[in-house]
TORTORRO-154280 format. One record per residue (C-alpha): chain; residue in three letters; residue number from 1; x, y, z. Coordinates in steps of 0.25 Angstrom, whole numbers, plus 5000, padded with zeros to 4 digits. Layout:
N
+------+------+-----+------+------+------+
! unit ! code ! pos !    u !    v !    w !
+------+------+-----+------+------+------+
!    A !  ala ! NUM !    X !    Y !    Z !
...
+------+------+-----+------+------+------+
//
This chain:
139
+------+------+-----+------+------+------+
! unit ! code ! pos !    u !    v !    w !
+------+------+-----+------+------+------+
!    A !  unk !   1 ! 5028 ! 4952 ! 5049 !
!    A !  unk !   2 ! 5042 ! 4956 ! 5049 !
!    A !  unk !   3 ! 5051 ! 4963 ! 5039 !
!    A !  unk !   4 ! 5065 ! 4970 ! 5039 !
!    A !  unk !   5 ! 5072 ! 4979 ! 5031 !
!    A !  unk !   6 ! 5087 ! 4977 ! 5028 !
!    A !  unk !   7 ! 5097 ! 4991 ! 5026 !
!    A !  unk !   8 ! 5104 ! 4992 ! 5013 !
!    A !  unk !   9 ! 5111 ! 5004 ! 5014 !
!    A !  unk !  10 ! 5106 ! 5020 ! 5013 !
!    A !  unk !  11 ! 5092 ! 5019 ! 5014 !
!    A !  unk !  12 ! 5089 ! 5006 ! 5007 !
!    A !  unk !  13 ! 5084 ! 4993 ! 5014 !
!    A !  unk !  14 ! 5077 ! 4980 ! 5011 !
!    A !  unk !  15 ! 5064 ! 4976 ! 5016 !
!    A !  unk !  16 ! 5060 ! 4961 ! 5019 !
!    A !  unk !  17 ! 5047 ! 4956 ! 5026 !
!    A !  unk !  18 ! 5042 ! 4942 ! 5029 !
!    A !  unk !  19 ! 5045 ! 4938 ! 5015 !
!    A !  unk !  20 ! 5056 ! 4937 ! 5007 !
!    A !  unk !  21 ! 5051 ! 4950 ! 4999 !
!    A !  unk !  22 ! 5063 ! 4962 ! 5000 !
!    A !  unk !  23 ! 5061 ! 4976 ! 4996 !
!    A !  unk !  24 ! 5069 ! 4988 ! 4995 !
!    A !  unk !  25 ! 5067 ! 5001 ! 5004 !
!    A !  unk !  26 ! 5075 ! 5014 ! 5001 !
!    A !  unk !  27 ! 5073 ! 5030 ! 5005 !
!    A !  unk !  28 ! 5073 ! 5041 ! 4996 !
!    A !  unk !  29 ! 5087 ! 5047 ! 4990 !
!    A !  unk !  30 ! 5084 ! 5060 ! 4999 !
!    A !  unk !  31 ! 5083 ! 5051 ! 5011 !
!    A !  unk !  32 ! 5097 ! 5043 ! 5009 !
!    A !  unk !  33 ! 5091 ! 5030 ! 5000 !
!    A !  unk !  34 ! 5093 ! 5027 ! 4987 !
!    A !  unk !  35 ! 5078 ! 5026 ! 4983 !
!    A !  unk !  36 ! 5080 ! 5011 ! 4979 !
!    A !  unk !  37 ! 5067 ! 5005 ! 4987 !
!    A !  unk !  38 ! 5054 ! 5007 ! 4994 !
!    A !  unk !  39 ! 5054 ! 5018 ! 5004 !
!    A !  unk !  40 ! 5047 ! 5012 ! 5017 !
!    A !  unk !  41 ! 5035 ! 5022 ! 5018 !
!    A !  unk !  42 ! 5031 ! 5016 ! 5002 !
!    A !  unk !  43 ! 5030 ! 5001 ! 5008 !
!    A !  unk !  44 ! 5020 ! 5006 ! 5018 !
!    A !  unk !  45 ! 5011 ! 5012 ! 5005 !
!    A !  unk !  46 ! 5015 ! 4999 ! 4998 !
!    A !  unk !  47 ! 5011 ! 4991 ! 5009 !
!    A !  unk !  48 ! 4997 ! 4999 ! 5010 !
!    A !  unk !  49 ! 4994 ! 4998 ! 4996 !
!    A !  unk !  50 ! 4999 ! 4980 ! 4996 !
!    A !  unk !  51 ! 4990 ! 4981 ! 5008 !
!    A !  unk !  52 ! 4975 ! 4988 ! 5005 !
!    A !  unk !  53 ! 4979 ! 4981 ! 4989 !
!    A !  unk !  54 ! 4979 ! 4968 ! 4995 !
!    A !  unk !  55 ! 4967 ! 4967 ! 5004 !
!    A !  unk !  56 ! 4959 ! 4975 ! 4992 !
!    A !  unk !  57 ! 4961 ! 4965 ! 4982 !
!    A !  unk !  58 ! 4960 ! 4953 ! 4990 !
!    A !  unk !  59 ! 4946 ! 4961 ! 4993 !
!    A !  unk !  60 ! 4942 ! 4962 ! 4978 !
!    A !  unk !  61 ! 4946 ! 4949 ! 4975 !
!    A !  unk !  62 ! 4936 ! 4943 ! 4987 !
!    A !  unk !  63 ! 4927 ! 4954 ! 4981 !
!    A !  unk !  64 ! 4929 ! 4946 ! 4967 !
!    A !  unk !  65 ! 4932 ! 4959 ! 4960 !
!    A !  unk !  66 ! 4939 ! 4957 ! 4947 !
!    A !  unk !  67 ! 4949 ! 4966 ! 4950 !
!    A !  unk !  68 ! 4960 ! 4966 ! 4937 !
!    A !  unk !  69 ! 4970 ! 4977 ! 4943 !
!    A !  unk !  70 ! 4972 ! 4984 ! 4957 !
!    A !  unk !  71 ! 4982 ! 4992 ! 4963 !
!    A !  unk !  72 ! 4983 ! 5001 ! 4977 !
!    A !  unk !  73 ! 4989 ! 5014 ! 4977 !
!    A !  unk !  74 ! 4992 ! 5023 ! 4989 !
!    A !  unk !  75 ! 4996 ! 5039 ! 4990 !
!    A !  unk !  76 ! 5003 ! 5041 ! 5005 !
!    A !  unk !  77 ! 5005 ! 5055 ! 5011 !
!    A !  unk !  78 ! 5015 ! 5055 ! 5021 !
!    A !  unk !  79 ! 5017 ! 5064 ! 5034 !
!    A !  unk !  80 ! 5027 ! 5076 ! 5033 !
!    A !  unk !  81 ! 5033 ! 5073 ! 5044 !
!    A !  unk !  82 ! 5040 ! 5061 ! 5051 !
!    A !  unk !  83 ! 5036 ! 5051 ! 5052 !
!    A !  unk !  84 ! 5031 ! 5050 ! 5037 !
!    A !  unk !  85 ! 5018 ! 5042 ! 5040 !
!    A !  unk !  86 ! 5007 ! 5040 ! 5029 !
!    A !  unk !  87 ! 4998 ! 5051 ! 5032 !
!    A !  unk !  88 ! 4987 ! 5048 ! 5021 !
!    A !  unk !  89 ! 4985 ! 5037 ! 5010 !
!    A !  unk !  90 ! 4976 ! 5036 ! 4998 !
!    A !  unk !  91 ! 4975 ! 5022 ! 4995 !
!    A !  unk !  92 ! 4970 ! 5019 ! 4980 !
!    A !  unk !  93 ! 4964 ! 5006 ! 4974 !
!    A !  unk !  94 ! 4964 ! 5004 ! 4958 !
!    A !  unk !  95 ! 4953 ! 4993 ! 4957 !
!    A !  unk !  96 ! 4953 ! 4989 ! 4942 !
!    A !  unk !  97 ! 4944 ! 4977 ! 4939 !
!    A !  unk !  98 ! 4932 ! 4971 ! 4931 !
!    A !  unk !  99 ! 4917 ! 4976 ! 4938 !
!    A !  unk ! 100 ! 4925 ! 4981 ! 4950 !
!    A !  unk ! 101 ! 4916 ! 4984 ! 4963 !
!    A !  unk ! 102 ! 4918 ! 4995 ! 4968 !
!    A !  unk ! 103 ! 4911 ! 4994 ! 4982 !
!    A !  unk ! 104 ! 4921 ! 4981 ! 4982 !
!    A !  unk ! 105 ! 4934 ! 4988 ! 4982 !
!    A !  unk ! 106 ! 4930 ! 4998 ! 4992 !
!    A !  unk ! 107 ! 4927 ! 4987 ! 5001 !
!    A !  unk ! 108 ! 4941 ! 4980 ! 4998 !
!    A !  unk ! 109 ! 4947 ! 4992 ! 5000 !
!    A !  unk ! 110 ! 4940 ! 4996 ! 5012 !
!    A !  unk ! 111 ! 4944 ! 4983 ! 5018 !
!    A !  unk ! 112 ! 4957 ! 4983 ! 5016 !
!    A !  unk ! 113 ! 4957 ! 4997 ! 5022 !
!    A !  unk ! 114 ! 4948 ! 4996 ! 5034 !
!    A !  unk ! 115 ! 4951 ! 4979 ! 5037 !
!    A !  unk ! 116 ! 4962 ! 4973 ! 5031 !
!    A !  unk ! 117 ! 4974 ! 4982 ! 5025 !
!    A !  unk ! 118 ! 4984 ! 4983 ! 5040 !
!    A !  unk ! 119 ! 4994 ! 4994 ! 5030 !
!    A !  unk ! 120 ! 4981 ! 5004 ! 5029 !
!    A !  unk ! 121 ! 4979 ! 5001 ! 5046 !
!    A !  unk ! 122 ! 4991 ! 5004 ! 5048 !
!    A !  unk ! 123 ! 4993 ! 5018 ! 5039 !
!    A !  unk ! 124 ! 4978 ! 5022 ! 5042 !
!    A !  unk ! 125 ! 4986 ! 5025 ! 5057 !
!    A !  unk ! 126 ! 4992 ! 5036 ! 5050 !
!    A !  unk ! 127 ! 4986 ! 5041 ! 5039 !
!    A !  unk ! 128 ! 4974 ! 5043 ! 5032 !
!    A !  unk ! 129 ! 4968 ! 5034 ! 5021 !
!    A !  unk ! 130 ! 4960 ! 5033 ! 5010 !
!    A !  unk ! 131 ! 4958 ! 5027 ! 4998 !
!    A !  unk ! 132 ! 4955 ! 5027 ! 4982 !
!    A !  unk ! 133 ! 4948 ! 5017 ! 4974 !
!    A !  unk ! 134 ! 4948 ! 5015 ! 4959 !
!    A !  unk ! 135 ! 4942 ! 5005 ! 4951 !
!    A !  unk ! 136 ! 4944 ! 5003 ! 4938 !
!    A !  unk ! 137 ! 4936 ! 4994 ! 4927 !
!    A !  unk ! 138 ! 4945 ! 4984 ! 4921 !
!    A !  unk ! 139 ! 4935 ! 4982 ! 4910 !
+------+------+-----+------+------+------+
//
């Protein structure tokens, strides 16, 4: 994997992976940016969440659950002091689907925390996580 970022001025730069895909970073007004873009720290969070949601519901649909709506949230405390590192995280999955199994989301989602997710290996080095589940009926 390979990717770069490109200077725009101020704070402000544009991020490019592998792909053709570009996005926008900026930093706070009180830090010298203009607040137009990403900050870096919330694109490890969005990584996390993209990461765990991915391996979870490729899980549920192996699992042949009839999931109708999911999304992954995170909460992230940081240090106090420099370096900023992610100190804890909650992770919360919103499960809403017909005759949901409940015993088959916490095994999706222990997966994808204990085997397949390398962004919850990675941040487990530094802090501590946990996790939510809910499940609602779509009925």
């Amino acid at each position: 994997m390979k990717s770069k970022v490109v200077w725009k001025g101020g704070m402000a730069f544009t991020g490019k992976a592998d792909g053709d895909y570009l996005l926008s970073l900026d930093a706070a007004e009180a830090v010298g940016g203009k607040d137009l873009g990403f900050k870096p720290l919330q694109l490890f969070a969005i990584g996390l969440a993209g990461c765990t949601g991915m391996d979870v519901i490729s899980i549920l649909r192996k699992k042949r659950q009839d999931v109708t709506g999911f999304e992954v949230s995170t909460e992230i405390q940081l240090a106090h002091e420099h370096p900023k590192v992610f100190t804890n995280i909650v992770i919360h999955y919103k499960v809403v689907g017909k005759n949901i199994d409940k015993d088959a989301v916490e095994r999706a989602v222990d997966l994808s925390e204990n085997k397949y997710c390398g962004a919850q290996a990675m941040l487990a080095k530094t802090a501590d996580i946990s996790h939510k589940i809910t499940i609602e009926d779509a009925a």
